[in-house]
Structures are given as C-alpha cells and as structure tokens.
N, C-alpha and C positions, 0 to 999 in steps of 0.2 A: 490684761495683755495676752496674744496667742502665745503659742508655745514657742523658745526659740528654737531659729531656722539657720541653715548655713548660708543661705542664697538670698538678698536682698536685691530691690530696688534700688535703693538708696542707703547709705551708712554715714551719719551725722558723726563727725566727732568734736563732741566740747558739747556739755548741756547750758551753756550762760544764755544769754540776751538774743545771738542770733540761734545756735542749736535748737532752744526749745521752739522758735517760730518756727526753723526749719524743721523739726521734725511733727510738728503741729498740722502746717498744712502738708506736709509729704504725706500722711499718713490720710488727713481729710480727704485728698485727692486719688486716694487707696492703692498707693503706691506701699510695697512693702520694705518699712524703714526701720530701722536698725538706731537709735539714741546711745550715743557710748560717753558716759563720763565718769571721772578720775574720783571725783568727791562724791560724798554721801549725801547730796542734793542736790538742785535746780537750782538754775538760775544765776550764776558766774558773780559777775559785778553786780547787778542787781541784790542779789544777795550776800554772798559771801566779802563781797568787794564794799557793801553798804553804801553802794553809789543811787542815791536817792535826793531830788526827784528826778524822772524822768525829761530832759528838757525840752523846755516847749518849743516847737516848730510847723511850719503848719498845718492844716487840716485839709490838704490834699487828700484823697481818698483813693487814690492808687497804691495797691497791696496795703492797707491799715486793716482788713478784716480782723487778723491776730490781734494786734494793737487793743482792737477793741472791745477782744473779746475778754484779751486780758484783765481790764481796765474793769470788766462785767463783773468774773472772778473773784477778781481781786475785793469788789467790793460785796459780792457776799459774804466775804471774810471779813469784811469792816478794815481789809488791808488798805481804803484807797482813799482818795476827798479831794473833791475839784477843789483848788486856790479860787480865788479872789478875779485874777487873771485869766479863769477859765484853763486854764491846767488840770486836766484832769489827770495827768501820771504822778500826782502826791501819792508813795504806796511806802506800807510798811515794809522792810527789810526779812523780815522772820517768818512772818505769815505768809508772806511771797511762795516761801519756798513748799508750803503744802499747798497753795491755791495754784501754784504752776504742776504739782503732779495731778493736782484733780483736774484743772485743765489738758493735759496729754493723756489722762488715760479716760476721759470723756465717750461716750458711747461713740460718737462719730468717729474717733481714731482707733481704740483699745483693738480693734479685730487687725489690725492694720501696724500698728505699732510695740518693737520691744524697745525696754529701756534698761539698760547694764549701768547700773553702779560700781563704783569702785571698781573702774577696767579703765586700764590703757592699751595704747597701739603698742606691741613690742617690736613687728616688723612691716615693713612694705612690701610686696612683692610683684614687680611688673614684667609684665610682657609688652615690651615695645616701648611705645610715650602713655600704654593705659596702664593702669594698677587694675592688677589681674586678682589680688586679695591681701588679705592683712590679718596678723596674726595678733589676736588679742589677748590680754594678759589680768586677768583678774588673780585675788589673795589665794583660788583655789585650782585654777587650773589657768590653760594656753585654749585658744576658742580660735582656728581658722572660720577665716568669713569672706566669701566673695561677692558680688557687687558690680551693677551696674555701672553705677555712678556715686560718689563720693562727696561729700562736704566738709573743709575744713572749718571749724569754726573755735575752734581753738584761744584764737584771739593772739595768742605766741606764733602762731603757723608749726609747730612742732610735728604736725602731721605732713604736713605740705614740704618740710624741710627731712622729713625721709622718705617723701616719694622724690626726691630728689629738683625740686622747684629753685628759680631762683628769686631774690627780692629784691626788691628799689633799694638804693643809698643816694640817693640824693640831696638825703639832707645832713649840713653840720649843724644845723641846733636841734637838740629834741625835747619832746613833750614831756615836761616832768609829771615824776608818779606822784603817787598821794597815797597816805596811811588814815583811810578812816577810823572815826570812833564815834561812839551815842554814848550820851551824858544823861543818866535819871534822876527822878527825882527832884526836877526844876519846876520851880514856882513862874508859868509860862505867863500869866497874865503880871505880873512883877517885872519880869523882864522885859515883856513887850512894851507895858510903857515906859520903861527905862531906856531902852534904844530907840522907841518913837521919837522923846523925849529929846534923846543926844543926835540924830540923824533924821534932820528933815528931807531928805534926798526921798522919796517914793521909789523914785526906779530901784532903789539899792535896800530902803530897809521900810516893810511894809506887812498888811498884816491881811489875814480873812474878813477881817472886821472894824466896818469906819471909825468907831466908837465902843473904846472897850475900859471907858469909865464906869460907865453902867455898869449893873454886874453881870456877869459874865453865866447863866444857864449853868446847872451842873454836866447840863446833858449836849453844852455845845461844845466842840473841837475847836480852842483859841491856836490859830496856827500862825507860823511869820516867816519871813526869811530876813537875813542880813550879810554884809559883809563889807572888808576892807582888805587892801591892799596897798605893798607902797610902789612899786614899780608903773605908777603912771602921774602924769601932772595933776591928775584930778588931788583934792584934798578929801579923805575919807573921814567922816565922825570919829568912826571908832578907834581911828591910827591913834587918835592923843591917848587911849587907855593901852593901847599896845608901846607904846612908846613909855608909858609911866613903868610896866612892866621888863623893859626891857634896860632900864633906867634903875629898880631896885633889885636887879638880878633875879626876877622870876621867869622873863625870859632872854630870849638868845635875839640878836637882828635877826636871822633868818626868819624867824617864826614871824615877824612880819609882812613877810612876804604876799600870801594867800591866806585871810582869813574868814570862815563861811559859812555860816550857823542856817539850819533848816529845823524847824518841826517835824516830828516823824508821824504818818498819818494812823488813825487807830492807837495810840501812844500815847496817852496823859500824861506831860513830863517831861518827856523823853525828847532830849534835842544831836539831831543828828551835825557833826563837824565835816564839812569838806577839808578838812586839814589835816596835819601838816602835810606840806608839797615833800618830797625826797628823790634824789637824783636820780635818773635811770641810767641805770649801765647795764642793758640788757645781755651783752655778750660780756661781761666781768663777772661772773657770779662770786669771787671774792667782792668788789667794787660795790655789789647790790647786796650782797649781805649787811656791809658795813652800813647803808643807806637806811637798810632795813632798822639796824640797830638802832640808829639817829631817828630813826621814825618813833620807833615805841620810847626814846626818850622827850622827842617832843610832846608829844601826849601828854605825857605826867606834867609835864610844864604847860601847854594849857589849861589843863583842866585844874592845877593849881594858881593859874591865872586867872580864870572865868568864877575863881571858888573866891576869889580875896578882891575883885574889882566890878562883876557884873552881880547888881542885887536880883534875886530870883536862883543864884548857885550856890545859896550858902549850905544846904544841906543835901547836895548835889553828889552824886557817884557814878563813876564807870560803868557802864550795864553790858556793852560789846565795842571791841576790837575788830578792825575788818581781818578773816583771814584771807583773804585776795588781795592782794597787793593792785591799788588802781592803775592800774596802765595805762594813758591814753593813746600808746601810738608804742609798737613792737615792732613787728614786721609786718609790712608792706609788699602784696607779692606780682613778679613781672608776667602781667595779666594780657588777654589780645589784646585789650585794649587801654591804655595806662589814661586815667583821667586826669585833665589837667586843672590849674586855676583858672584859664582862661578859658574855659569851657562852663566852669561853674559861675565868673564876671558876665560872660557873655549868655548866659540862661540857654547853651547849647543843646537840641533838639537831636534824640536819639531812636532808632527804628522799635527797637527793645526796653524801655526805659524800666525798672524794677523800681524808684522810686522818686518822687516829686517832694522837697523841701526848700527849705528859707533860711535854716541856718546857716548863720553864716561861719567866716573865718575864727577859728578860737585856737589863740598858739597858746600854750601853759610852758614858761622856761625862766629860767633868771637874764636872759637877755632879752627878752622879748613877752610883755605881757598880753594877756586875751585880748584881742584885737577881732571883734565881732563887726562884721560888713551885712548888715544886713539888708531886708528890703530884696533882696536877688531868689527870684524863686526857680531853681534847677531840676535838672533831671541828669542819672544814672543808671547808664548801660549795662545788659546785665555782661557785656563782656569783659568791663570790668573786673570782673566775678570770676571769670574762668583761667582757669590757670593757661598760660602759654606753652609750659613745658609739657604736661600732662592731660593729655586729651579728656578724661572722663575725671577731673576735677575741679569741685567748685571753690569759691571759698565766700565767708557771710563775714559782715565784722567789719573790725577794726583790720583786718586781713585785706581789706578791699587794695587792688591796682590803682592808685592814684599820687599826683606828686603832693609834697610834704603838707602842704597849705591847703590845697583841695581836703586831702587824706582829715584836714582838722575840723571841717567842715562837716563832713560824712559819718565820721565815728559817732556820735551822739547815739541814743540806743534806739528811739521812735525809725532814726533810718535806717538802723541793723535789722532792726526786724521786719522792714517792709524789702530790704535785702535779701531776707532769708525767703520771706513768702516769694518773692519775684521769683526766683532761683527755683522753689517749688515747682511755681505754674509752669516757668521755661522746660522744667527735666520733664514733666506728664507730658504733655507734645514731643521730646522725644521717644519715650517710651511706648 
C-alpha cells in the first residue's frame, strides 16, 4: 500500500461484501481510495457474518468483473468449488478473509489504495449538502481525512446517519436476522445419504454428486445443501425430525422455523448452519441484545439436536460462531431515486443501470416466509445509490434506496458487489 494521505478520491467505509468491491475497483480505476474498517479483517457477512454460499443469480456480465475475480482468488486458496448447479460462489468463510486482502492489495490497486483496520468514523463534517471531511478514530490516534467523494457501505448506514441522511420506513414487517454457526467434524458422506434418503425433494436437498454409494475419492469434496421450514404449506422432510426434537425437549417451536445446512467449500467436515433466525430490533439495542442472547442459546440446542438425531454428528463440534450478526435489511436510505417493486415486476429500463439480476423477492419474518418470484430479470439505477440529502455520497449494500420488497431482492451479495463496481465506474467520469 502507498503511504497514507490526507486527501483522497474516494473514502469507502465498511470493508464487507460491497466495501471491498468498492474499494477494489476504485483503486483499479486509480482513483485514490481510502478502505476504512472497524474489525481486524475483510469481508463483513461474508466472513465474519459466515453467510455462505454466495446466492446464485444470474450471469449478467454488467459490473461482475470483481465477482470474478474473486471467485479466481478465492480458488487459489482452495477457498471456492462450483456446486452441481453451476454456483460457483461456494467459498470458505476463513480463508476469504486472507484471499480478499491479497486481492486489494494486488499490484493493480496497492499504489492506488490504503486500507485502515480497526478505525472508525468518530465525526462528519460538512459544508453545505457535501461532507467536507471526517475525522477518524483508530486504538492510537484521531486521522482527519477529506475527500472527494464518499461510500457508505456500512450496511447499518452508521456513516450516512451522521452526515446526517434520511431512510425509508416503509415497512412494518422486517427481515429477520440470523446467528450463524459451522459444525466439525461431520461424517459428510453419512449424512448425505441420510437426508438423500429422508428428502426426495431435489430443489431442496441435493448434492455435488449423482451417486455417492460408490466410494467416495479421498481427494473429492462431497458437498450438499438442505433445508426445512414450517411457515409455508409445502411439507418439509426434515420437519418430522424437528418436530421429534421439539417433542422431547431438545428444542424450542421457534427453532423450527428456518432450518439450513450448507457444506463449507475447502472444509472436510465442516457443515455450515444458516440458523437460528432472531428478531431484529435494530433501533432497541436493549431488544437486540436479548435476541442476541436467544441466538447463542439456540445454537447449543441445535447442535445438540443434529448430535442425538442426524447420523454423520455423532462426534460433531462447534468450530465458529458468526461474529456479525446477519442482517438482512437495516437501513434503507432516501436516495434520488427510491427503487420500487414495480420496477423490479415490470424489468424497468434505466439510463445508468449498475446491475443486471433475477433474483427474486425473499422476505425472511415470522409473518411472512421467502417468497422468491423469480424468472424476472432487472436492472438498478445507480441513483439508487446516491444519497438525496448529501450531494457527494454514495452508498453500496444492503444501504441501497429501494421499498421493502424490492430492497429483498437487491441485498443478495453477487448484487452488492456489482453495486459497488457500478458506483466505481460512475464516480471515475466524475472525477
């Protein structure tokens, strides 16, 4: 990395899913950028959040350069492995996190890009509707920085809500969190035909591999996915062994709710849990602590359920805890241009578009379960993107201007970061 400066191009803050794209091509595009993040790694949800895999969507090729390069990366690390499905965003959680700084500091950015660990924003300071600079706050000192132009990528807006921004509320249900966890030391080919076995359903539980009678290579990567839920009329396989647990006090009904086992790629073993869901109360932080608490008690309770009911756990252990809390939906903020549902139904046509997808609607709540429309392939504007209040602000993310349902669409991480590159290319033509 150069030496740091006080005067940037650009200043990214939040290193997750969209930051590191933003500050990836900001810097390719030799824009001088500024990476500022809280934690002592890369890569937000993706990593610390253990939100893995990345979901698939589709292979539009507007802004995915990052996407792909990641995907490169990642696999020199043995962090990646295309599914069955042609998924190639199956990525390790851990190893992410060194293959995303060899990725940013890669010859083509390093002259071009700093990266600040463990710093936060401690002030705003603007002139006018623009943020004139911002005073940053590391374990050792206060670091004034001014700037062109700005990125929030935060994912909370925490940056955008002291330049003084406002957000959507348009919605009364919201997106429930989730407290990941990875489970070692699983006997994956045991398990695999064990839920082949109890769930014929393909769309829902399936593997890398047509046939994994045979034996199994020591040197192949047996991979799967699964899940169940009760909040829809379908009937799941797996509800009857959640139900038997929930029946001899191993677990609670909620924990029924969302249940969602992945293999973790490069990982012999090692099965990553999309669960348990816990309520967001973003603006209660007494509210969200107790949520929090309920999380790390669920835990114990699955994994003492997948230890006494699913064969393949019986000599099974805790390997990581997410420290990122999953979030699918914070804040929401009042952008030029607020994207709607009907924009995303009707496959609306934009001057600026920043990215091209197909996934659809996915609400996560206890009133309302993932309701995926798909087949609709869209496009989003980078105005979106821009703050309304604050002229020289962008934001990438889960941050995006869009109403609630649109907004559930959009989060996914493949479109965060063809958000952040878009935003890239947009700020080089102003500059």
């Amino acid at each position: 990395m150069t030496k740091l400066l006080k005067k940037y191009d650009v200043v990214i803050i939040g290193g997750g899913t969209s930051g590191c794209a933003a500050a990836y091509n900001c810097a390719k595009l030799k824009l001088k950028t500024l990476l500022v993040e809280k934690n002592n790694y890369l890569g937000g949800l993706m990593t610390g959040g253990l939100v893995i895999p990345v979901m698939k969507s589709s292979v539009s090729e507007l802004n995915t350069d990052y996407y792909k390069k990641l995907i490169k990366i990642a696999k020199k690390y043995n962090a990646q492995i295309t599914y069955s499905d042609k998924n190639d965003g199956w990525l390790n959680p851990e190893i992410l996190k060194i293959a995303l700084v060899d990725l940013l500091t890669s010859t083509s950015t390093k002259k071009y890009l700093n990266i600040l660990f463990e710093t936060s924003v401690d002030e705003v300071i603007k002139n006018g509707r623009n943020i004139k600079k911002v005073i940053l706050n590391s374990k050792l000192l206060s670091i004034p920085v001014v700037s062109k132009y700005y990125i929030d990528c935060t994912g909370s807006g925490e940056f955008s809500k002291k330049a003084g921004c406002k957000f959507l509320t348009d919605n009364s249900v919201k997106q429930e969190n989730s407290l990941r966890f990875i489970v070692g030391n699983v006997d994956i080919k045991k398990f695999t035909k064990f839920i082949l076995e109890t769930d014929k359903d393909r769309d829902i539980t399936n593997t890398n591999r047509d046939d994994i009678n045979n034996d199994v290579s020591s040197d192949f990567e047996l991979h799967f996915t699964t899940a169940s839920t009760k909040n829809t009329d379908k009937v799941w396989a797996l509800d009857k062994y959640l139900k038997l647990g929930v029946k001899d006090g191993s677990l609670k009904e909620t924990d029924r709710a969302y249940f969602q086992l992945f293999s973790v790629a490069g990982a012999k073993g090692e099965v990553a849990f999309n669960c348990p869901r816990i309520k967001n109360f973003n603006n209660d932080i007494y509210k969200s602590s107790l949520s929090l608490i309920s999380g790390y008690k669920a835990i114990w309770r699955l994994y003492n359920f997948v230890k006494k009911y699913f064969p393949g756990f019986e000599n099974s252990y805790i390997v990581n805890i997410a420290t990122v809390t999953g979030s699918r939906e914070e804040r929401r903020i009042v952008s030029q241009y607020i994207y709607k549902k009907v924009d995303l139904i009707k496959s609306k046509k934009f001057k600026n578009p920043v990215l091209i997808s197909n996934y659809g609607i996915d609400v996560h709540s206890n009133k309302n379960m993932s309701t995926h429309k798909k087949d609709v392939t869209y496009e989003l504007p980078v105005e979106s993107l821009i703050s309304k209040d604050v002229q020289n602000l962008f934001v990438s993310g889960k941050l995006v201007g869009a109403e609630f349902e649109a907004h559930s669409a959009l989060r996914v991480q493949k479109s965060c970061m063809s958000m952040a590159e878009g935003i890239a290319k947009y700020i080089s033509k102003l500059i």
